[in-house]
N, C-alpha and C positions, 0 to 999 in steps of 0.2 A: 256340775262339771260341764264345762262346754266345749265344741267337737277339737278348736284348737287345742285345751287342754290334754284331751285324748290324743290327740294326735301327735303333740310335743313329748308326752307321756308314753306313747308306746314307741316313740324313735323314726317315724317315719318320716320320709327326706321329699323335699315339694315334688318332686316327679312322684312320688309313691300316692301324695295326699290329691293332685292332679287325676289321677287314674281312680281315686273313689266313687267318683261319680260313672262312670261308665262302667263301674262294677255290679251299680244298683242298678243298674240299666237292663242286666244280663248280654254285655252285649258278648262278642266273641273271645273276649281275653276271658281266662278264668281265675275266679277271686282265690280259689283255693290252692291254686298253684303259685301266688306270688307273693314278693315277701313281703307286704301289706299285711295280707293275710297271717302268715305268720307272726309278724311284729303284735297285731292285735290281738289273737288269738291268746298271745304271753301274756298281755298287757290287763285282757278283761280275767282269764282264765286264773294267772297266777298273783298279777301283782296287786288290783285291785280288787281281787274275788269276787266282784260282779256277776260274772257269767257260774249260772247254778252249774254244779257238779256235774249231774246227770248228762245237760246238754255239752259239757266241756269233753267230758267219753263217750259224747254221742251215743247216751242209750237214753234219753228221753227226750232229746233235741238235737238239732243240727246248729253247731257251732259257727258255722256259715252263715246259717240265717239268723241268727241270733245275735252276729255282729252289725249285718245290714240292718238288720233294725235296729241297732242300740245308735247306730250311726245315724239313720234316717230319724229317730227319735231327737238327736242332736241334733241336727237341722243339717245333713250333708243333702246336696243336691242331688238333682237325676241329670246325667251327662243327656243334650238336645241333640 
């Protein structure tokens, strides 16, 4: 799977897939209040069952991090 796929796959719109990179960045916007976040959160958690159970209820992992990395794994950029 590569990040376009994921990213066609979970619906999100070029302003959304733009704003990726300055998500892995930690800069001041927050990944978890936007709907990036949520679109992929659907996307690893339900449609592709990707993202393990545990971390998807946030009781053995954080959902957040676990997206930046499946992303940064794909080869999304870090905003310069």
């Amino acid at each position: 799977m590569t990040l376009e796929e994921v990213y066609k796959g979970a619906g999100l719109t070029a302003a959304e897939i733009k704003e990726i990179p300055q998500f892995l960045t930690y800069s001041s916007k927050c990944f978890y209040d936007s709907p990036s976040h949520d679109k992929l959160f659907e996307y690893f958690a339900f449609e592709t069952g990707e993202m393990p159970y545990g971390t998807a209820k946030a009781s053995t992992g954080d959902p957040e991090i676990w997206i930046m990395e499946k992303l940064e794994e794909l080869g999304a950029g870090w905003a310069e």
